[in-house]
N, C-alpha and C positions, 0 to 999 in steps of 0.2 A: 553220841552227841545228844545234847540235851534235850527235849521236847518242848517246843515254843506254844501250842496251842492252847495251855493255859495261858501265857497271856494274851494273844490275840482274841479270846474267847472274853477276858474279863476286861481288856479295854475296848472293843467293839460294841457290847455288849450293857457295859456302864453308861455310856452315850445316851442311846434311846430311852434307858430307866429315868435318869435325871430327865431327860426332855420330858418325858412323859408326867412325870411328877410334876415340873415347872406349867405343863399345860392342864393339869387337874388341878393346883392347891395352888398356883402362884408365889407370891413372895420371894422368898430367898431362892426356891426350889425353880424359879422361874430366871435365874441367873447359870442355877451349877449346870445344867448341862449345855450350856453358852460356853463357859468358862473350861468346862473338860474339852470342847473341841478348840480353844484358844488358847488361851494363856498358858493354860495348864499342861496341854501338851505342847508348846513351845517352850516353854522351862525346862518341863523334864525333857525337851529334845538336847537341847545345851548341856543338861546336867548329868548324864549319861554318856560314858561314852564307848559302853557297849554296844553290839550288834546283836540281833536276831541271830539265834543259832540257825544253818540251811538245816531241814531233815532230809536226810536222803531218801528213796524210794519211789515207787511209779505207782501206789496206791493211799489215799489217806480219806480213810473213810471219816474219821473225826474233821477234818477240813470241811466235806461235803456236806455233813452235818452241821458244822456250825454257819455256811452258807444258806443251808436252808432256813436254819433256825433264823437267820439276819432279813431274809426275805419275809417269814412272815412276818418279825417284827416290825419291818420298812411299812407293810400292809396296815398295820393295826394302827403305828405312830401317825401313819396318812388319815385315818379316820379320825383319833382322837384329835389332831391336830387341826384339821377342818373344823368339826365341831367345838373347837375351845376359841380360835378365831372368828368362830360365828358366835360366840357369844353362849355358850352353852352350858360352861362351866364358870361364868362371872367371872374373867382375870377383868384387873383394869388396861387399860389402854398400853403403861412400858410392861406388862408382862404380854400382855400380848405380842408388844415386836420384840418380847424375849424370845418366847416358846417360836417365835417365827424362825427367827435365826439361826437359833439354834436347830430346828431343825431341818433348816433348809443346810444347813452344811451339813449337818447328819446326812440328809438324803446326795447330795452334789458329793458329798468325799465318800462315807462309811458306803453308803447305800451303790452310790456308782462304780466303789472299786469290786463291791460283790458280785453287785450285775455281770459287768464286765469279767468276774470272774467264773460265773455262771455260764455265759455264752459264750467259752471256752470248756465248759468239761463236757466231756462225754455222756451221753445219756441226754434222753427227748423232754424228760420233766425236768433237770436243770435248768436246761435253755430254756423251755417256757416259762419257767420263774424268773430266770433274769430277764425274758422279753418283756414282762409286765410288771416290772421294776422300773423298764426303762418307757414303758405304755404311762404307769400311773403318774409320771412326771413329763407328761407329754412329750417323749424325745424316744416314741419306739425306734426311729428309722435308724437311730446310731448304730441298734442291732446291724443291720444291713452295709451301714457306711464304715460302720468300724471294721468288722468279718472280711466282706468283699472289696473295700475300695484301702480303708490304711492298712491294714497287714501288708498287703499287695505292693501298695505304692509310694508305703512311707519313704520321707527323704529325698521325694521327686517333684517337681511341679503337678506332676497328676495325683498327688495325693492333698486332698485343701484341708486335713486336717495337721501337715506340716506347717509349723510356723516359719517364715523368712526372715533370715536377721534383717533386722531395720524395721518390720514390722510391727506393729502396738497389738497390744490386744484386743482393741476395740476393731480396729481395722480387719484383724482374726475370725475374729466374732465372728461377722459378719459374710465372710468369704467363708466359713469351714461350714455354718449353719445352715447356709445355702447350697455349697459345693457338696457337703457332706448327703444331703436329702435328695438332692440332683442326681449327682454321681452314686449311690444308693439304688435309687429307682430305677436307674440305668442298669445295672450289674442284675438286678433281680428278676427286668425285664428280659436282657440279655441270656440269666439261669434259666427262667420260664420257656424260651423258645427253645434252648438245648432240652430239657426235659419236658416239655411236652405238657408241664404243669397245668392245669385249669383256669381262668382268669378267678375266679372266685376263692381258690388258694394264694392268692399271692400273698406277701409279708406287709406289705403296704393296706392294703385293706385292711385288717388287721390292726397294723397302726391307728390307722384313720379312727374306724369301729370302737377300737379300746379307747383313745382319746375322748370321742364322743361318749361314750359308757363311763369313764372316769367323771368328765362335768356334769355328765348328768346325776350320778353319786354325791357331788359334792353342793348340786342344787338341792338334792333329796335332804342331804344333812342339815344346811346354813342358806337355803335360797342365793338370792342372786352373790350373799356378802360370801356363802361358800364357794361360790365359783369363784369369785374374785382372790379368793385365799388361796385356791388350786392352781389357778395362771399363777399368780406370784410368786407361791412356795415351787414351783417348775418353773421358774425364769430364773429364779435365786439357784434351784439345784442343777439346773442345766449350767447357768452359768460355773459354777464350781468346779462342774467337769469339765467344761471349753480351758478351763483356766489351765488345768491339768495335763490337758494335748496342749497348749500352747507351750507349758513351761516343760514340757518330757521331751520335746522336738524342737524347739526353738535354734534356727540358725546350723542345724547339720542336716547337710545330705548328702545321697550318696554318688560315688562319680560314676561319669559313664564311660562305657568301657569303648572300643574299639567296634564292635561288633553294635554302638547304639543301644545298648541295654545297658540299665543302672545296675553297679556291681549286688552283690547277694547281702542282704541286712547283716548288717555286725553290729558289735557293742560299740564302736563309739557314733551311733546315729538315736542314741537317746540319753539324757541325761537321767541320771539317778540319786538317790540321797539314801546314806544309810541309818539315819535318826533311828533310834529306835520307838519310841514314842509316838510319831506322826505313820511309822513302817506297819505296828501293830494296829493303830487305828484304819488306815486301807487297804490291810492284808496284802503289805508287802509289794502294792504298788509302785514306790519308788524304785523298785527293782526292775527296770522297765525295759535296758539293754537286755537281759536274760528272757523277760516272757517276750520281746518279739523274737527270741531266736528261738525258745521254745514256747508256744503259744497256749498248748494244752499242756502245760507242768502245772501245779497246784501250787500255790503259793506260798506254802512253808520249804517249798522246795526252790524258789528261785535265790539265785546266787548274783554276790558282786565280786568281782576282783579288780584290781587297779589298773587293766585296761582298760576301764568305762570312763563317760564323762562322767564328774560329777559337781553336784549343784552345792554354792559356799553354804545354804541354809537348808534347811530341812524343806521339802513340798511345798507345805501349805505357808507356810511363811515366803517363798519366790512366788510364790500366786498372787500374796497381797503386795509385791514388788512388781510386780505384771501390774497394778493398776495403776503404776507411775511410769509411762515408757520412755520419762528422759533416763532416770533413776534407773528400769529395767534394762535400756540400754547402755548405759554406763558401767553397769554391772558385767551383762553378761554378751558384749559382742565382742570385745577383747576375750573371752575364755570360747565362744564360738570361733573367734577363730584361729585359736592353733591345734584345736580339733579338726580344723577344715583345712589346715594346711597341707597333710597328708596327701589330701584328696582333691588338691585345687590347683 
């Protein structure tokens, strides 16, 4: 079977160049890496209509590398990025909300699906690189709400990173952002008295600590206009990934059984896209039924088969469908549910 990681290596990896280029020189170069996380890969999502070869095996050290590799680049684009929004690099005013966009989806899609694929592998210095992936855009605690509360409780009302059909996204938002930090805090709290942990280790400090350490960086770089550039590019990337559990979850859960416990996670309580184009750019993200049945698989390794849901468009294009919730739900509460029929 083929080896996929040269391309996930050259389309992840393309992203951050162009953004970074668009945020030092401007002009033209302050559009292309806009346009590779848009247009571009939405064409070639249509225009393709091969898949991602799976690799099979229980080790891939080239994955783990090119996660690191994405991590520090997520680090460096955060600095440069600050500083050319402060004014650092003299763009005018539309490359500035170029270089912005572009790399707030950089960071909310490329950036989040690494994270997220970081605090999932094994080993202590992974995970704390994708924790301060998810610190540098102010949303460490997803660490904690993701791990301990959706694994757990996806597909149930106790899980508020579940979307409900009829629900909008903004409504989502709100509930999961809230619910997610809440019920987070809770579970860590809950870890800490099983283990005996120290209150000065908790994961929540940490959070806190890193946030405040992050604005404070981004005052050191651009004063007050860096911080403002730092909430933003984290409200714009946060948002990107809320968009992402809205659209992977939306309208399936799972039933409950006889005994009051929700049946055991399957494939069809998440929706999937097999795009190649948008799959390379999140490392295989869309694959989503497979990583919650296997959580620590590595991403060239997760699989789809025609028992999963799946979405009529590629990811990020039903995300930008998710900002229209007559439209998102004319689409997609008829296809939720006779995925739910099964189970209702």
């Amino acid at each position: 079977m083929r080896n996929s990681m040269p391309i996930f290596t050259t389309v992840t990896l393309m992203a951050p160049a162009l953004i970074a280029m668009g945020a030092v020189w401007g002009g033209v170069w302050a559009i292309s890496g806009l346009i590779w996380m848009t247009a571009l890969t939405a064409s070639l999502d249509r225009l393709i209509t091969a898949t991602l070869a799976t690799v099979e095996g229980d080790e891939f050290p080239a994955a783990d590398r090119l996660s690191t590799t994405l991590a520090l680049v997520h680090f460096a684009l955060w600095l440069l990025v600050i500083a050319a929004l402060s004014g650092a690099t003299g763009l005018l005013l539309w490359e500035k909300l170029a270089a912005f966009a572009g790399a707030g989806l950089f960071m909310g899609q490329v950036s989040n699906s690494n994270a997220h694929e970081l605090i999932h592998r094994p080993g202590q210095w992974l995970r704390r690189a994708g924790r301060w992936v998810y610190i540098s855009v102010l949303f460490g605690h997803h660490l904690s709400a993701h791990t301990l509360v959706h694994h757990v409780h996806v597909g149930t009302r106790s899980d508020p990173n579940t979307a409900r059909r009829g629900e909008s996204f903004y409504r989502f938002f709100v509930r999961a952002w809230s619910g997610g930090f809440r019920d987070g805090l809770r579970a860590e709290n809950k870890r800490s008295a099983l283990s005996g942990r120290p209150k000065w280790r908790h994961p929540y400090l940490d959070y806190i600590i890193g946030a405040g350490l992050v604005l404070i960086l981004a005052a050191l770089i651009g004063g007050g206009t860096g911080v403002l550039a730092a909430v933003c590019l984290s409200g714009f990337a946060q948002t990107q990934l809320m968009l992402s559990d809205y659209v992977q979850h939306y309208g399936l859960s799972r039933r409950i059984m006889a005994n009051g416990k929700p049946e055991p996670v399957g494939s069809r309580h998440s929706w999937n896209a097999p795009h190649p184009m948008s799959s390379a750019l999140m490392l295989n993200a869309p694959r989503h039924s497979d990583h919650h049945a296997h959580p620590s698989r590595p991403f060239p390794a997760l699989r789809l088969d025609d028992d999963m849901p799946m979405l009529p468009r590629s990811l990020p294009v039903m995300a930008c469908v998710a900002l229209y919730p007559r439209l998102w739900r004319r689409v997609m509460d008829p296809r939720a549910a006779l995925w739910q029929e099964p189970a209702e």
